[in-house]
DOSEDREN-900186 format. One record per residue (C-alpha): x, y, z; residue in one letter. Coordinates in steps of 0.5 Angstrom, whole numbers, plus 500, padded with zeros to 3 digits. Layout:
# DOSEDREN-900186
+-----+-----+-----+------+
!  xx !  yy !  zz ! fiza !
+-----+-----+-----+------+
!   X !   Y !   Z !    A !
...
+-----+-----+-----+------+
# end
This chain:
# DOSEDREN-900186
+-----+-----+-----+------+
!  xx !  yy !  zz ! fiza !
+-----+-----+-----+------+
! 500 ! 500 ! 500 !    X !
! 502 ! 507 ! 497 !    X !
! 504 ! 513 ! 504 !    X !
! 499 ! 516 ! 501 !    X !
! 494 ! 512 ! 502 !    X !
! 497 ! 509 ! 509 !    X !
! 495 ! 516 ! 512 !    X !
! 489 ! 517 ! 508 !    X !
! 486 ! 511 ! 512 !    X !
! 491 ! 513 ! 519 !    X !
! 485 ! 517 ! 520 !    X !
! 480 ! 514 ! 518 !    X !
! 482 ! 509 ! 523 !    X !
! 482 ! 515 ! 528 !    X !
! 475 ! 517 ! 525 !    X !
! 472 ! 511 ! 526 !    X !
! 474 ! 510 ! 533 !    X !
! 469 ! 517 ! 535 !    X !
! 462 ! 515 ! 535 !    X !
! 458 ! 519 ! 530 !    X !
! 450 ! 517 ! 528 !    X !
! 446 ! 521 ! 525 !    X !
! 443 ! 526 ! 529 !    X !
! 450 ! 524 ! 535 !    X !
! 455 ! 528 ! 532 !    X !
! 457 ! 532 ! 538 !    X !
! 463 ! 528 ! 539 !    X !
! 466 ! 528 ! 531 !    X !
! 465 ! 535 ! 531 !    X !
! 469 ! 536 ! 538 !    X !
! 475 ! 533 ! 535 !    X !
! 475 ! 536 ! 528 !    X !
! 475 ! 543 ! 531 !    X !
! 481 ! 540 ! 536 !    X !
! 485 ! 537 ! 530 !    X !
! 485 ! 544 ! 526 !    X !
! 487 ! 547 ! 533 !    X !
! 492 ! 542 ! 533 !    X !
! 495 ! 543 ! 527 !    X !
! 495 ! 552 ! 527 !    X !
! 488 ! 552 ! 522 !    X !
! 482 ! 557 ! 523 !    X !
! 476 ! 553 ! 524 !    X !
! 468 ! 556 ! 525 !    X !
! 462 ! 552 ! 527 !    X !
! 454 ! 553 ! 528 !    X !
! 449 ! 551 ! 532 !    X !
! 447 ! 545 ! 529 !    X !
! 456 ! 543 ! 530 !    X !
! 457 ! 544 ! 522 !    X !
! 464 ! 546 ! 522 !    X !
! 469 ! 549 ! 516 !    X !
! 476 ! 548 ! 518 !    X !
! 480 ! 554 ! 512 !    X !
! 487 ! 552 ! 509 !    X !
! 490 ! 559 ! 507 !    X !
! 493 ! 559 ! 500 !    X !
! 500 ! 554 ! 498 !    X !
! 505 ! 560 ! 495 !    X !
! 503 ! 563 ! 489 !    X !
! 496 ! 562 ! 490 !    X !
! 494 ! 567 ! 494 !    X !
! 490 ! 570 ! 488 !    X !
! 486 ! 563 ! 485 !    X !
! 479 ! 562 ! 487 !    X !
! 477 ! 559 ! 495 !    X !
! 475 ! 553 ! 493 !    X !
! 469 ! 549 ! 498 !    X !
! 471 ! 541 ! 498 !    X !
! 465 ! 537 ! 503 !    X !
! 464 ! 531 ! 507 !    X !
! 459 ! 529 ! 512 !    X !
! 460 ! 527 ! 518 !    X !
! 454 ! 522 ! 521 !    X !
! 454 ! 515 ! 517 !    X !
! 448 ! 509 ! 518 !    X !
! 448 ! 505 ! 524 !    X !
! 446 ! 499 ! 522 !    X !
! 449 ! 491 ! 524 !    X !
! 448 ! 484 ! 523 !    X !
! 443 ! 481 ! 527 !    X !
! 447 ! 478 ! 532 !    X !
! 451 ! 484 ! 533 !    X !
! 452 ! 486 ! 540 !    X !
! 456 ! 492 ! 537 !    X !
! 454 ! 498 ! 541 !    X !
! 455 ! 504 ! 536 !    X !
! 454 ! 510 ! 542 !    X !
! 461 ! 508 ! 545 !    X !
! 464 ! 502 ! 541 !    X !
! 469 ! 504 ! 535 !    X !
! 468 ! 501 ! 529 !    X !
! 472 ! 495 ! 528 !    X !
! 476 ! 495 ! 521 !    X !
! 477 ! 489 ! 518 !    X !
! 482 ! 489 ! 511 !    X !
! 482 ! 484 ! 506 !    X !
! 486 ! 484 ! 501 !    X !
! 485 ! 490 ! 497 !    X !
! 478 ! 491 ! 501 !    X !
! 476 ! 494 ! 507 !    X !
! 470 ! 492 ! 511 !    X !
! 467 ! 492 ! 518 !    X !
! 466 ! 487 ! 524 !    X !
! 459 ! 486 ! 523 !    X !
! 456 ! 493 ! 522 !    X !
! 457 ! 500 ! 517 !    X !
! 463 ! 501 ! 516 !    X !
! 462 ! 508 ! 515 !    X !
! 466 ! 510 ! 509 !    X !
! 460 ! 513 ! 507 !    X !
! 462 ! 519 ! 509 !    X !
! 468 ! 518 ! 513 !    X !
! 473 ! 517 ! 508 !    X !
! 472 ! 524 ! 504 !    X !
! 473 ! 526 ! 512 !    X !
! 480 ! 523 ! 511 !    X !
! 483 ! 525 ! 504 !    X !
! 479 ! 532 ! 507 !    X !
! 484 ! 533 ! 513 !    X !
! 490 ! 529 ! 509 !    X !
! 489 ! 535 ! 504 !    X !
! 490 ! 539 ! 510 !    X !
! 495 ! 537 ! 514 !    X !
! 500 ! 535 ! 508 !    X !
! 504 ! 542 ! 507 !    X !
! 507 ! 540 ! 500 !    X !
! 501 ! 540 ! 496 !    X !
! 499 ! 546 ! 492 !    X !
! 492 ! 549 ! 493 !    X !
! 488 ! 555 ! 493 !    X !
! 484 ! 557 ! 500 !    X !
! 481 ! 552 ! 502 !    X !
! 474 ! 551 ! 506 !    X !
! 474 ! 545 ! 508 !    X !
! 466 ! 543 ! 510 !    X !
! 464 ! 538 ! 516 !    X !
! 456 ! 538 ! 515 !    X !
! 452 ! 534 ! 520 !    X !
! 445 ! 529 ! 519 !    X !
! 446 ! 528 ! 512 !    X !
! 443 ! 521 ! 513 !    X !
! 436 ! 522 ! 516 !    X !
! 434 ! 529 ! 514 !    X !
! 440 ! 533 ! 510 !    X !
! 439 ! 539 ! 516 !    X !
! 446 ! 541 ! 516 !    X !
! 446 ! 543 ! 509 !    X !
! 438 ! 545 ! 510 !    X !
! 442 ! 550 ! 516 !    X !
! 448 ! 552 ! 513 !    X !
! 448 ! 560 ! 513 !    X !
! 451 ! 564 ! 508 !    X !
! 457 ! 566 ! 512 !    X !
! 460 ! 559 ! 513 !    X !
! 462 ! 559 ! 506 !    X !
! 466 ! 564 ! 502 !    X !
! 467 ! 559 ! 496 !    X !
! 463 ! 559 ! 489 !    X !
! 468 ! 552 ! 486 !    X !
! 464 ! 546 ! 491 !    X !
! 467 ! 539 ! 490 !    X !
! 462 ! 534 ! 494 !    X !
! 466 ! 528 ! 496 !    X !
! 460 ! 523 ! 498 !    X !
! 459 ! 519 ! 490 !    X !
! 460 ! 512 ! 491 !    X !
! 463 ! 510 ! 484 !    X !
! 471 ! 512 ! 482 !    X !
! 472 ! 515 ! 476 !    X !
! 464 ! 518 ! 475 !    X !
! 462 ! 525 ! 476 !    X !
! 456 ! 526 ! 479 !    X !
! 453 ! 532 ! 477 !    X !
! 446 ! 531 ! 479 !    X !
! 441 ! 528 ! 484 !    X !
! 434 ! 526 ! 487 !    X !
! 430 ! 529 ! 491 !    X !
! 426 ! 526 ! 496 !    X !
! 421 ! 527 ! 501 !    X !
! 419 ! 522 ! 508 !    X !
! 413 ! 520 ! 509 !    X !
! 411 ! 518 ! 516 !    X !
! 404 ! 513 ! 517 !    X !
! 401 ! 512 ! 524 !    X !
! 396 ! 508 ! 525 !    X !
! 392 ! 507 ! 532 !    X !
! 391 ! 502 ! 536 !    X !
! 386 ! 497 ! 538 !    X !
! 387 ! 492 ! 543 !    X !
! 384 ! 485 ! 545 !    X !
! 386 ! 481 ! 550 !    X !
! 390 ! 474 ! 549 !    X !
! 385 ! 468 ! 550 !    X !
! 390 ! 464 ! 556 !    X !
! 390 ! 458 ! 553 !    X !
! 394 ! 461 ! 546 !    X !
! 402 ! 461 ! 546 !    X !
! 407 ! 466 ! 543 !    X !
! 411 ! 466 ! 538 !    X !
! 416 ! 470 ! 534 !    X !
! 416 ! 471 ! 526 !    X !
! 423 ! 473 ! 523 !    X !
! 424 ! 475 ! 516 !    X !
! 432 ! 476 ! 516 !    X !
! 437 ! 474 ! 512 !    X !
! 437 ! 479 ! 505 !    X !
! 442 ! 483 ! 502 !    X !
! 439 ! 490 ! 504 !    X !
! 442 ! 497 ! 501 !    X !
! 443 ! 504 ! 500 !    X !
! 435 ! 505 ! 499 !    X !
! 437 ! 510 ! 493 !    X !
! 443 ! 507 ! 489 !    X !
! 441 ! 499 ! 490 !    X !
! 433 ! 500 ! 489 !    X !
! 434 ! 497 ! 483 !    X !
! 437 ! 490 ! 484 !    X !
! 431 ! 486 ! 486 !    X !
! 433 ! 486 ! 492 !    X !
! 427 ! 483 ! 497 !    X !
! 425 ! 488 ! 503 !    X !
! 425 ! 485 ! 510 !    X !
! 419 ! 488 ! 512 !    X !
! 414 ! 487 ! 506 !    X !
! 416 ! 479 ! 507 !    X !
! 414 ! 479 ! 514 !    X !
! 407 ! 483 ! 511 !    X !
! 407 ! 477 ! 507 !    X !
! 408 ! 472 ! 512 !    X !
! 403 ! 475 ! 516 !    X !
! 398 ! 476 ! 511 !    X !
! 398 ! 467 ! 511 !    X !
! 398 ! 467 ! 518 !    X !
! 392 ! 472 ! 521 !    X !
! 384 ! 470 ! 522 !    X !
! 380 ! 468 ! 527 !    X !
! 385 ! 463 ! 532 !    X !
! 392 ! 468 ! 531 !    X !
! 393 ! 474 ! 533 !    X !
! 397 ! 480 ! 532 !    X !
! 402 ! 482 ! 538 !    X !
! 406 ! 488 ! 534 !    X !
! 411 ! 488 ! 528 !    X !
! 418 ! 491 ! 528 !    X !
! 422 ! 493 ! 522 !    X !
! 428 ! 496 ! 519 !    X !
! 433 ! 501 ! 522 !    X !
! 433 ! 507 ! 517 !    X !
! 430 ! 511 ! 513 !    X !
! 435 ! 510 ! 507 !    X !
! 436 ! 503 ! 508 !    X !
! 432 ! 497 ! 504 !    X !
! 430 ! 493 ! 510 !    X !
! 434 ! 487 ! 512 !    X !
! 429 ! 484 ! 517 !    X !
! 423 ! 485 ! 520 !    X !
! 420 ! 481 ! 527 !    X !
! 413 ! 479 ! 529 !    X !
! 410 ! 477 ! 536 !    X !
! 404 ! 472 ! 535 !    X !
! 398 ! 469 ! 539 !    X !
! 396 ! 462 ! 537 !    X !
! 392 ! 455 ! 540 !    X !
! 397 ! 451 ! 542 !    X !
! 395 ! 446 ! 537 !    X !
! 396 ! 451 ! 530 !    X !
! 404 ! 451 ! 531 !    X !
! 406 ! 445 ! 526 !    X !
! 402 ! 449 ! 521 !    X !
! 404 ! 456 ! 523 !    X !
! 411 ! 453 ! 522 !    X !
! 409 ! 448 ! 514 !    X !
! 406 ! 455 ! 512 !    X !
! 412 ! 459 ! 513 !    X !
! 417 ! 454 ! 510 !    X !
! 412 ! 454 ! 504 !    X !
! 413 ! 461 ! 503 !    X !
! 420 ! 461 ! 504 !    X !
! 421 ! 456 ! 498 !    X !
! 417 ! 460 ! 494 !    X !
! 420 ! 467 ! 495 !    X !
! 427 ! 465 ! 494 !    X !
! 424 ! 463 ! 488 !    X !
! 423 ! 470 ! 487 !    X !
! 428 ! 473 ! 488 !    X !
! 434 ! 467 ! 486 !    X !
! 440 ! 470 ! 484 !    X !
! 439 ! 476 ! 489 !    X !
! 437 ! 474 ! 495 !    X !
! 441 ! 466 ! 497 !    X !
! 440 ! 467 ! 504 !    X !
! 433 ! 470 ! 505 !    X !
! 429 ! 467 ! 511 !    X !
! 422 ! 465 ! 515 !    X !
! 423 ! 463 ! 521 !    X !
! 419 ! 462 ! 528 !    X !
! 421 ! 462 ! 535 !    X !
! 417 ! 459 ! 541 !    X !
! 416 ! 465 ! 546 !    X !
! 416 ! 465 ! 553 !    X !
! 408 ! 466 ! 554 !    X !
! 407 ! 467 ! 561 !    X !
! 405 ! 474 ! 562 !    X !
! 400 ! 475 ! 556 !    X !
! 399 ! 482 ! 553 !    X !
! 394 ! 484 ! 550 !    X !
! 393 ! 483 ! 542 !    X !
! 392 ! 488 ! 536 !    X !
! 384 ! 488 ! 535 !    X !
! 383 ! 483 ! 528 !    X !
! 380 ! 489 ! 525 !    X !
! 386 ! 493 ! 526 !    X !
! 391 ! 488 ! 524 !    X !
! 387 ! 487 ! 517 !    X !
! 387 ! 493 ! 515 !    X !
! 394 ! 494 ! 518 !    X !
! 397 ! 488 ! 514 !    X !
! 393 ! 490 ! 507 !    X !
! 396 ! 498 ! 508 !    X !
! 403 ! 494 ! 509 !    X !
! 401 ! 489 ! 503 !    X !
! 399 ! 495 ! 498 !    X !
! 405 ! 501 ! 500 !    X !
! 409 ! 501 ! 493 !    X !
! 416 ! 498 ! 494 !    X !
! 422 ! 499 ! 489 !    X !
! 423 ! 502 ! 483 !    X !
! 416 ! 507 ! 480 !    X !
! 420 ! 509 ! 474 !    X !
! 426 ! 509 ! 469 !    X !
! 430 ! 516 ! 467 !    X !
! 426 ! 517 ! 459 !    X !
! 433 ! 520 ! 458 !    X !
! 439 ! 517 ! 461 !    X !
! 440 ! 509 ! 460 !    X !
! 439 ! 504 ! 467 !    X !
! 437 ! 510 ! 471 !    X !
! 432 ! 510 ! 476 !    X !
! 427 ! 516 ! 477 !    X !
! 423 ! 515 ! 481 !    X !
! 422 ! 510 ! 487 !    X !
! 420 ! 509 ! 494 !    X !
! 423 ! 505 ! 500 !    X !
! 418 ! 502 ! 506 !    X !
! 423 ! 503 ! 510 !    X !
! 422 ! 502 ! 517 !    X !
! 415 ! 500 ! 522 !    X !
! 415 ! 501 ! 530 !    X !
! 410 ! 499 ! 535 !    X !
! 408 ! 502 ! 541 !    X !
! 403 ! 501 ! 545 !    X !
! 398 ! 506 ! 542 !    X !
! 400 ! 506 ! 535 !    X !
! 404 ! 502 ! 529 !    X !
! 408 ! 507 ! 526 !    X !
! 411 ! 506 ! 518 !    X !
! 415 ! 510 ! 515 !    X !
! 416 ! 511 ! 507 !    X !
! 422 ! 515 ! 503 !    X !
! 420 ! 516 ! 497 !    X !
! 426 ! 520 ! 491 !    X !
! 426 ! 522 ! 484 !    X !
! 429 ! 527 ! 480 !    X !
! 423 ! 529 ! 477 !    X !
! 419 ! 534 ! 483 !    X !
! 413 ! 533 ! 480 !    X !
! 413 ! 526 ! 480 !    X !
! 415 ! 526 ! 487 !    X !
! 409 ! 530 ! 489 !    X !
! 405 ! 525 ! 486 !    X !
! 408 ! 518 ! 488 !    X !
! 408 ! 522 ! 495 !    X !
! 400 ! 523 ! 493 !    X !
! 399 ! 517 ! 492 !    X !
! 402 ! 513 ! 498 !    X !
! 398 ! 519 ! 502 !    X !
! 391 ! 517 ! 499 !    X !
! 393 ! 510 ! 501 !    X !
! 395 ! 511 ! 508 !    X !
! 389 ! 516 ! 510 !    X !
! 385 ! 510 ! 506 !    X !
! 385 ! 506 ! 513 !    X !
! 384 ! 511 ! 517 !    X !
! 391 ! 513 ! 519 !    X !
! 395 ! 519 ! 519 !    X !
! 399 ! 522 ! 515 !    X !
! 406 ! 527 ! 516 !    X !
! 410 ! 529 ! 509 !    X !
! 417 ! 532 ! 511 !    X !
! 419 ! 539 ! 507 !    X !
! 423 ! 533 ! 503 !    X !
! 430 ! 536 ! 499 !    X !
! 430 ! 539 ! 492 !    X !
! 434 ! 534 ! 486 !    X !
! 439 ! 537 ! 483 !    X !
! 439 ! 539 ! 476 !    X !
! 445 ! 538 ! 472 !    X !
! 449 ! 543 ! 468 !    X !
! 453 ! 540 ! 463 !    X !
! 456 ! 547 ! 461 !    X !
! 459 ! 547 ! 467 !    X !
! 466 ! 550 ! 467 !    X !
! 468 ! 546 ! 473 !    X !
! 465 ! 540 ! 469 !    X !
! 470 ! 542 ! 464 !    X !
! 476 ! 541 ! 468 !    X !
! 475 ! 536 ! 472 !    X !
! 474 ! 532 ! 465 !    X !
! 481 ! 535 ! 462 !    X !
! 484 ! 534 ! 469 !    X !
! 481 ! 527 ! 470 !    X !
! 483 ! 525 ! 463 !    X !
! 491 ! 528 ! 464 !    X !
! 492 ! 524 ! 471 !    X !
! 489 ! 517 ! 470 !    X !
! 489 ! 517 ! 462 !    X !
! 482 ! 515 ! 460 !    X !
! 475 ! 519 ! 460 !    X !
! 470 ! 519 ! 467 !    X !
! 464 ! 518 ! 467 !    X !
! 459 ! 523 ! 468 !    X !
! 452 ! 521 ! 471 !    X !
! 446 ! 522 ! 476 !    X !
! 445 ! 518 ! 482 !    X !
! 438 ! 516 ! 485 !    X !
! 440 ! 519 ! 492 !    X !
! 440 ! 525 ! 495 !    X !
! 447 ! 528 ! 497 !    X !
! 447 ! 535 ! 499 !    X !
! 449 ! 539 ! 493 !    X !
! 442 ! 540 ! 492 !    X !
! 440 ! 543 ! 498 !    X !
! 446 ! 547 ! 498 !    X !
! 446 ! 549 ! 491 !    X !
! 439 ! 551 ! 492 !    X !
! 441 ! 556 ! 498 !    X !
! 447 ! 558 ! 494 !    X !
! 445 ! 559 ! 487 !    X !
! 452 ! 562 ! 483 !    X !
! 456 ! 556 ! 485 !    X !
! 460 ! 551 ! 480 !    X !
! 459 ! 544 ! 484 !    X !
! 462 ! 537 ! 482 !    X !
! 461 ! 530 ! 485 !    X !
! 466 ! 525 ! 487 !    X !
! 469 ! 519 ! 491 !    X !
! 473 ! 513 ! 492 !    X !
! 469 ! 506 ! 491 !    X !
! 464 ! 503 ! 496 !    X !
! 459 ! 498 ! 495 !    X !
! 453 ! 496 ! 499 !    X !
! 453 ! 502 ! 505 !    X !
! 448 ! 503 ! 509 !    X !
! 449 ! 496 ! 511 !    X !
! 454 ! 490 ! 514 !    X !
! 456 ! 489 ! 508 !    X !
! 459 ! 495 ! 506 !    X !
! 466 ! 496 ! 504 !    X !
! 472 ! 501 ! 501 !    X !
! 476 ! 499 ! 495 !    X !
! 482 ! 502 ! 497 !    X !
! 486 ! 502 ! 491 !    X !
! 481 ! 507 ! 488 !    X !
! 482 ! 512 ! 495 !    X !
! 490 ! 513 ! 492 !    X !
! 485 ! 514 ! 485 !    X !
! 481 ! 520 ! 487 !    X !
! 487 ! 523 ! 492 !    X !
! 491 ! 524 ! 486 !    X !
! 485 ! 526 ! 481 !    X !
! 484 ! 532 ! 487 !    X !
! 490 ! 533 ! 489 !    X !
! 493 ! 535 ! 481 !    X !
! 485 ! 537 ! 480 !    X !
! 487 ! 543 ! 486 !    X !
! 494 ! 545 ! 483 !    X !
! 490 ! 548 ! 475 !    X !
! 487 ! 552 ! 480 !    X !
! 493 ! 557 ! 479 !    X !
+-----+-----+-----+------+
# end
C-alpha cells in the first residue's frame, strides 16, 4: 500500500474509533474543530455543529478561487442480526482483505468517513499546491440533510464546490434526486389474548438490504414486505397479531423484520408448514439476488400474556403493508439504466397506542415526486391512518456546461488517461440542497469506491482512494 493511501486510512481509522450516528455527531464535530487547533488552522462552526476548517493558499495562489471541498459526518448505524456491537460507545471495528476493506458485522461508515479523511489529509500535507481551501464538515446528512438545510450563507465563501460523498471511482456525479418522507401511523385497538394460546415470534432476515436509492433497482426483497406477506398467510379467526417490528433506516431496504404472534397450541406445525412453503416460493422469487432470505418461527415464553391488536385493526394493517409501493416506480426517459422514480417502505414501529410506518420515496422529476407521495397518502388515509410528508430536499438539475465539469473531464483524462463517466444518481446528496441556497455556485461529485453502504456488507475499495487523492490532488493544482 502506497504512504499516501496508508495515511489517508490513518485517519479514518481515527474517524471510525469516534462514534457518530446520525443526528449523534457532537463527538466528531468535537474532534475535528480539535485537529485543526491541532494543527495551527481556523475553524468556524454553527449551532447545528457544522464545522469549516479554512486552509490558507499554497505560495503562488494566494490570488486563485477559494474552492469548498465537502463530506458528511454522520454515517447509517446499521449490524447484523447478531451483532451485540454498540455504536453509541464502541469504535468500529475494520477489517482489511486484500484490496478491500469492510467492518466486524456492521456499517463500516466509508460513506461519508473517507471523503472526512482525504479531506484532512489534504489539509495536513503542507507540499500539495492548492488555492484557499473551506473544508465543509455537515451534519445529519443520512436522515434529514439539516446540516445543508441549515448552512448560513456566511459559512462558506467559495462559489468552486467538490462534494465527495459519490460511490463510484472515475464517475462524475452532476446530478441527484429529491425525495420526501412519508410517516404513516395507525391507531391501535386491543383485544385481550385468550389464555390457553401460546406466543411466537416471526422472523424474516437474511436479505442483502442497501442503500434505498442507488441499489432500489437490484430485485433485492424488502425484509418488511416479506413479513406482511408472512402475516398475511397467518391471520384469521384462531391467530392473532402481537406487533410488528422492522427496518432501521429510512435509506436502507430493509434486511429483517419481526412479528410476535398469539395462536392455539395445536396450530404451530401448521404455522410452521405455512411459513417453510413461503420461504420456497420467495426464494423462487428472488433467485439469484436473494440466497439466504429466511422465514423463521420461534417459540415464546407465553406466561405473562399481552394484549393482541384488534383483528379489524390487524387486517387493515397488513392490507395497507401489502399494498404500499416498494421498488422502482419508473426509469429515467432520458439516461439508460437510471432510475427516476422510487420508493422504500423503510421502517415500522409498534408502540403500545399505534403502529408507525415510514416510507421514502426519490425522484429527479419534482412532479412525480409529489404524485408518488400523493398516492402513498391516499392509501394510507384510505385505512383511516394519518399521515406526515416531511419538507423533503430538492433534485438537482444537471449543468452539462458547467465549467468545473470542464475541467475535472480535462484534469481526469491527463492523470488516469481515460475518459470519467459522467451520471446522475437516484439518491439524494447535499449539492441539491446546497446548490438551491447558494444559486451562482459550480458543484461536481466524486468519491472512492464503495459498495453496499448502508448495510453490514459495505466496503471500501481501497486502490480507488489513491485514484481519487491523486485526481483532487492534480484537479486542485490547475486552479492556478
Amino acid at each position: 500500500m502506497d504512504r499516501c493511501t496508508q495515511d489517508i486510512l490513518s485517519i479514518f481509522e481515527q474517524i471510525s474509533s469516534i462514534p457518530r450516528c446520525s443526528k449523534h455527531e457532537e463527538r466528531i464535530a468535537k474532534w475535528l474543530k480539535e485537529w485543526a487547533v491541532l494543527h495551527g488552522l481556523s475553524f468556524r462552526s454553527d449551532s447545528v455543529n457544522n464545522v469549516v476548517i479554512t486552509v490558507p493558499p499554497s505560495s503562488g495562489y494566494e490570488k486563485s478561487p477559494t474552492v469548498v471541498i465537502q463530506g458528511h459526518v454522520d454515517m447509517v448505524c446499521e449490524k447484523t442480526g447478531s451483532s451485540i456491537h454498540d455504536f453509541s460507545k464502541e469504535p468500529i471495528k475494520l477489517i482489511y482483505e486484500g484490496d478491500w476493506l469492510r467492518a466486524e458485522t456492521t456499517t463500516l461508515g466509508a460513506d461519508n468517513g473517507i471523503a472526512l479523511a482525504i479531506m484532512l489529509e489534504l489539509a495536513q500535507d503542507r507540499a500539495i499546491p492548492h488555492p484557499p481551501l473551506e473544508l465543509l464538515f455537515t451534519v445529519d446528512e443520512e436522515t434529514s440533510m439539516q446540516g445543508a438545510n441549515v448552512l448560513a450563507p456566511d459559512m462558506i465563501s467559495g462559489k468552486v464546490f467538490l462534494n465527495l460523498d459519490s460511490e463510484e471511482e472515475g464517475v462524475f456525479i452532476v446530478g441527484c434526486a429529491g425525495g420526501i418522507t412519508t410517516s404513516i401511523e395507525i391507531g391501535v385497538e386491543h383485544v385481550p389474548v385468550p389464555k390457553s394460546y401460546k406466543i411466537c415470534r416471526l422472523i424474516a432476515e437474511g436479505m442483502a438490504g442497501g442503500h434505498s436509492g442507488v441499489d432500489i433497482h437490484e430485485n433485492r426483497a424488502n425484509a418488511n414486505k416479506v413479513l406482511a406477506m408472512a402475516i398475511e398467510k397467518l391471520l384469521g379467526p384462531n391467530i392473532l397479531l402481537l406487533s410488528v417490528d422492522g427496518g432501521k433506516a429510512h435509506n436502507a431496504i430493509p434486511r429483517y423484520a419481526q412479528a410476535f404472534l398469539a395462536y392455539p397450541n395445536d396450530n404451530f406445525e401448521e404455522i410452521v408448514s405455512i411459513i417453510a412453503q413461503l420461504q420456497i416460493d420467495l426464494r423462487s422469487d428472488y433467485i439469484g439476488s436473494e440466497p439466504e432470505l429466511t422465514l423463521r418461527i420461534e417459540k415464546e415464553r407465553s406466561e405473562d400474556k399481552m394484549h393482541a391488536i384488534s383483528p379489524g385493526t390487524a387486517s387493515k394493517f397488513i392490507r395497507l403493508l401489502l399494498s404500499l409501493p416498494h421498488g422502482v416506480a419508473s426509469m429515467s426517459p432520458d439516461l439508460p439504466d437510471l432510475v427516476e422514480t422510487s420508493s422504500n417502505l423503510a421502517t415500522i414501529k409498534t408502540s403500545r397506542k399505534s403502529i408507525t410506518i415510514v416510507m421514502s420515496q426519490r425522484s429527479s422529476d419534482m412532479e412525480k415526486l409529489a404524485l408518488l407521495t400523493k398516492n402513498i397518502n391516499a392509501l394510507a388515509r384510505s385505512v383511516g391512518a394519518t399521515v406526515h410528508n416531511s419538507n423533503g430536499y430538492p433534485s438537482w438539475k444537471p449543468n452539462m456546461m458547467s465549467p468545473l465539469l470542464q475541467q475535472c473531464k480535462e484534469i481526469y483524462s491527463s492523470v488516469h488517461c481515460k475518459a470519467p463517466q459522467i451520471k446522475m444518481i437516484h439518491a439524494g446528496l447535499e449539492c441539491a440542497v446546497i446548490g438551491s441556497k447558494f444559486v451562482d455556485i459550480d458543484m461536481i461529485s466524486f468519491g472512492p469506491t464503495i459498495k453496499n453502504p448502508h448495510s453490514p456488507d459495505e466496503r471500501l475499495y481501497i486502490p480507488s482512494v489513491l485514484r481519487t487523492w491523486e485526481f483532487l490532488v492534480a484537479l486542485l493544482a490547475s486552479f492556478k
